[in-house]
C-alpha positions as CSV (number, residue, x, y, z in Angstrom):
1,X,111.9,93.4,13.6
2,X,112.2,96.0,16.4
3,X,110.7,94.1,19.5
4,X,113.3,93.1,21.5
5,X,113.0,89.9,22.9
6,X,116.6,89.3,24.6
7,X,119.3,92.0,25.3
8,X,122.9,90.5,26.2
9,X,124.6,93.0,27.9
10,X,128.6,93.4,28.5
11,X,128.8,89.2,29.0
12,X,132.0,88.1,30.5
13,X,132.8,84.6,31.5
14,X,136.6,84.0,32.2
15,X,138.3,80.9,33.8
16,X,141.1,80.8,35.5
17,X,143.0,83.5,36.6
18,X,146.4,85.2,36.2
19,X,148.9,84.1,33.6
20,X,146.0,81.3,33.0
21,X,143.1,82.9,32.6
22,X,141.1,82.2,29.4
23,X,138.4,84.8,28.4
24,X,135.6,82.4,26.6
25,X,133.7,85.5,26.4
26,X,135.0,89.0,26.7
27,X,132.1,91.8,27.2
28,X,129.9,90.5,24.7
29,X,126.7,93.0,23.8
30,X,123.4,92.4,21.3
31,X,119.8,91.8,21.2
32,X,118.0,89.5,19.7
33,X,114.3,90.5,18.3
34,X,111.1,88.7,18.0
35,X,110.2,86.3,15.2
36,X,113.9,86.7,13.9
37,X,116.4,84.0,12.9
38,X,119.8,84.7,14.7
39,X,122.8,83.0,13.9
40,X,125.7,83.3,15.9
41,X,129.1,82.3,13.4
42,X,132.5,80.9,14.5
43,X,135.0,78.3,14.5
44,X,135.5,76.2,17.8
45,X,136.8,77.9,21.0
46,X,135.3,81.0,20.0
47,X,132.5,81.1,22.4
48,X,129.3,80.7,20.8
49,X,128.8,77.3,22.3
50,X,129.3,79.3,26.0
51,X,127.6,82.2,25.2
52,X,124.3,80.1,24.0
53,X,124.3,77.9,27.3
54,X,124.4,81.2,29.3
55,X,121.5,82.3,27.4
56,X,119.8,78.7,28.3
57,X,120.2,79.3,32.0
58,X,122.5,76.5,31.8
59,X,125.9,78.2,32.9
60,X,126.3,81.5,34.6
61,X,128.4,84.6,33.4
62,X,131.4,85.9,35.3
63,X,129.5,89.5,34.8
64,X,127.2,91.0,32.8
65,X,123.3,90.5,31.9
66,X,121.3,88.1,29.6
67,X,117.7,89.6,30.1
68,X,115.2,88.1,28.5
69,X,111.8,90.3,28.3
70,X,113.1,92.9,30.6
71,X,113.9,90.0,33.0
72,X,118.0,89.5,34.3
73,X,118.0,85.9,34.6
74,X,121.8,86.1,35.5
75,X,120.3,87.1,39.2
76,X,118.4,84.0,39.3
77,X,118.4,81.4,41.7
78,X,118.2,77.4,41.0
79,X,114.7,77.0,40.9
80,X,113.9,79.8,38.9
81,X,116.5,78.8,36.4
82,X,115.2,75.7,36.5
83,X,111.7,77.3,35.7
84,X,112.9,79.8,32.9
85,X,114.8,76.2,31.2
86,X,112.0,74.3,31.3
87,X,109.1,77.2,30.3
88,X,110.7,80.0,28.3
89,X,113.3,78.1,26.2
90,X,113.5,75.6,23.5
91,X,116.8,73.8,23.2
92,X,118.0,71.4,19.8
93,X,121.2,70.0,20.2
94,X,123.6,68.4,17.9
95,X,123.6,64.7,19.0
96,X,119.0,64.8,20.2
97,X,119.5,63.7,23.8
98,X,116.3,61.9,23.6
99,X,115.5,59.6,26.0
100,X,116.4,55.9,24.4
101,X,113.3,54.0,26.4
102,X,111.0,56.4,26.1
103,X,109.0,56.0,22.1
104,X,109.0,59.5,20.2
105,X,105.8,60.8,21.3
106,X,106.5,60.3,24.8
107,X,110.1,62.4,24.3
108,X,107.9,65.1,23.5
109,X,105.5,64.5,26.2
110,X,108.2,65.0,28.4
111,X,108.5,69.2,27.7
112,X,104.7,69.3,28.8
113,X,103.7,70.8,32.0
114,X,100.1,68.9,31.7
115,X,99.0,65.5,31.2
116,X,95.8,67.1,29.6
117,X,97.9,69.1,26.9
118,X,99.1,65.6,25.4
119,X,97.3,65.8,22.2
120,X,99.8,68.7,21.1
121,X,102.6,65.6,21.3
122,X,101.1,64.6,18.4
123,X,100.0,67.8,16.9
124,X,103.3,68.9,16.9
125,X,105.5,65.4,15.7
126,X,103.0,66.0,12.7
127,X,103.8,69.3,12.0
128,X,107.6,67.9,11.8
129,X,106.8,65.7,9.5
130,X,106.6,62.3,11.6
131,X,103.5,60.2,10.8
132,X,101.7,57.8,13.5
133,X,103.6,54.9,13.3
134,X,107.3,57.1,13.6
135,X,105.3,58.6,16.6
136,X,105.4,54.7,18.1
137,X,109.3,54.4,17.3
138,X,111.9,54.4,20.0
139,X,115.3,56.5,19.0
140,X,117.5,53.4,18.0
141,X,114.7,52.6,15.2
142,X,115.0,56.1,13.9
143,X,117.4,57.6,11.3
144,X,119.6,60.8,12.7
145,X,116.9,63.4,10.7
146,X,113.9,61.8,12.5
147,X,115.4,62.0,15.9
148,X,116.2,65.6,15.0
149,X,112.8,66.2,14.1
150,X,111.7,64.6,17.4
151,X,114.3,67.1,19.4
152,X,112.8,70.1,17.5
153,X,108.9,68.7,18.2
154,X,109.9,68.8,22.1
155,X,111.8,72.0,21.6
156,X,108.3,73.5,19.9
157,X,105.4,71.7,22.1
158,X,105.8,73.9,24.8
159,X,105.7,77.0,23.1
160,X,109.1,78.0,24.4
161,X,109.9,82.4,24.0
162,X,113.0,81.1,21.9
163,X,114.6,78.2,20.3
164,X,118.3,77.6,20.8
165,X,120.2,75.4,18.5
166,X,123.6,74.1,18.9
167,X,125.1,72.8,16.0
168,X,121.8,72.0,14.7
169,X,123.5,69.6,11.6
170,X,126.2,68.9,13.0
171,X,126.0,64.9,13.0
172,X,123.8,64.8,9.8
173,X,124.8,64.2,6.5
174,X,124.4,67.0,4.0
175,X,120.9,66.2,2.5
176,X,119.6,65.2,6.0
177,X,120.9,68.3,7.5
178,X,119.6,70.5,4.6
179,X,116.1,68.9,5.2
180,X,116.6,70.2,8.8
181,X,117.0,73.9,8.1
182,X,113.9,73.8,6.0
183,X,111.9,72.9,8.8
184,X,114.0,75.2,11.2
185,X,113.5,78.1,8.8
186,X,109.8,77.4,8.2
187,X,109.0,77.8,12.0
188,X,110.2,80.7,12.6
189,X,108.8,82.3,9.1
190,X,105.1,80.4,9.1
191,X,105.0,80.8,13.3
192,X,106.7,83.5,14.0
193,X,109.5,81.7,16.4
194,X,112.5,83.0,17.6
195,X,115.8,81.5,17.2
196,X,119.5,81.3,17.5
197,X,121.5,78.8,16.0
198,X,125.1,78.3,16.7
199,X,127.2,76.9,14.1
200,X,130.9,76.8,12.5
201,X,129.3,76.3,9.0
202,X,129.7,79.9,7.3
203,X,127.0,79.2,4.5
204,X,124.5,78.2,7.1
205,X,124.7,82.0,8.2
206,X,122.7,82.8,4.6
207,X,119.7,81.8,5.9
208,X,119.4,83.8,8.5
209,X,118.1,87.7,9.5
210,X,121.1,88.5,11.5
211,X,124.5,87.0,11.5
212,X,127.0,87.5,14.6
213,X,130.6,86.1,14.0
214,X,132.4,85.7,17.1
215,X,136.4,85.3,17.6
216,X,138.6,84.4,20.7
217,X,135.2,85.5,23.0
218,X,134.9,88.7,21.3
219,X,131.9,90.2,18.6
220,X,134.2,90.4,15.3
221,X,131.2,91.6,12.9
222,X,127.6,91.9,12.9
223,X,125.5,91.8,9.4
224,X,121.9,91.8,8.5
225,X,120.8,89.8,5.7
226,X,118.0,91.5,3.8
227,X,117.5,88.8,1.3
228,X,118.0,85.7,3.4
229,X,118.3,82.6,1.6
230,X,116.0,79.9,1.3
231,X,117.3,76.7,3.6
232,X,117.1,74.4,0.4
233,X,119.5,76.2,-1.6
234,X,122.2,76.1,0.4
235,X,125.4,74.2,-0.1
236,X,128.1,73.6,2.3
């Protein structure tokens, strides 16, 4: 993997200032490559949750550059941030934030720009593992995995640059969330999808290419994982 895909360069984002100023991220610096599996490692208050909603054009640095393609998206303005969220990145968060009216298939709908790409909805809730009649369900007749599946289908319909997930497991039970990382891992091995998970759970990291373990806003260690483990066998 030697394409870069995103460089994250000297990232700052402080609050506060004086005697109270907290450093959530203190001149953070990596890339991230195409078709790799990131994860970014820590325990809460470390930064990772920060550092990946800068990267989501949802929260801007104090300094520093998140470029994505060559692109700064740190210089840009509303509507282009909206843009680069709603085009360029994939989001899966820990609790689905699917819409509780809407039925699966039109959650997914939802991430597409045209009415007349609708049929890869379905194309995709399949390839997630979610038959016809789950496609008809609305959130509250769904288990936790299936609503996950239906966040990652509207993460993947649009055909996002890369995949950020945030605690990806993180309100699934073990089996459920084990099921999960298969399918997370199979993307980006069978399509070739970028993607950064963050997560406090250490033997998630042994699935991935890359690990980065963060500490108090700061890049503590950095390894590569030549051998990464299959989703299935791990146990946490």
């Amino acid at each position: 993997m030697s394409e870069k895909l995103l460089e994250i360069k000297n990232l700052k984002k402080y609050y506060g200032k004086g005697d109270s100023e907290v450093k959530a991220l203190d001149d953070i610096s990596f890339d991230v490559y195409k078709g790799e599996m990131l994860v970014l490692l820590g325990n809460s208050g470390c930064g990772k949750s920060t550092l990946l909603n800068i990267i989501g054009g949802m929260d801007s640095p104090t300094s520093g550059e998140v470029l994505l393609n060559g692109v700064d998206i740190t210089k840009y303005k509303d509507k282009e941030l909206t843009k680069y969220r709603k085009e360029k990145i994939g989001f899966i968060f820990q609790f689905y934030n699917l819409l509780p009216d809407l039925t699966a298939l039109e959650n997914v709908k939802m991430s597409l720009e045209s009415k007349d790409q609708s049929h890869l909805s379905e194309k995709t809730l399949e390839l997630v593992g979610l038959n016809d009649k789950k496609m008809k369900q609305y959130p509250s007749q769904m288990s936790g995995g299936e609503q996950q599946r239906v966040s990652i289908a509207r993460a993947l319909v649009k055909n996002a640059e890369i995949i950020l997930c945030d605690e990806p497991t993180g309100a699934l039970d073990d089996k459920t969330g084990r099921k999960i990382l298969e399918l997370l891992q199979d993307i980006v091995r069978k399509q070739g999808q970028t993607m950064v998970i963050v997560t406090h759970t250490t033997p998630i990291a042994d699935m991935a290419n890359r690990v980065i373990t963060l500490k108090n806003g700061k890049i503590i260690k950095e390894r590569v994982n030549e051998h990464p483990l299959d989703a299935k066998d791990i146990v946490w």
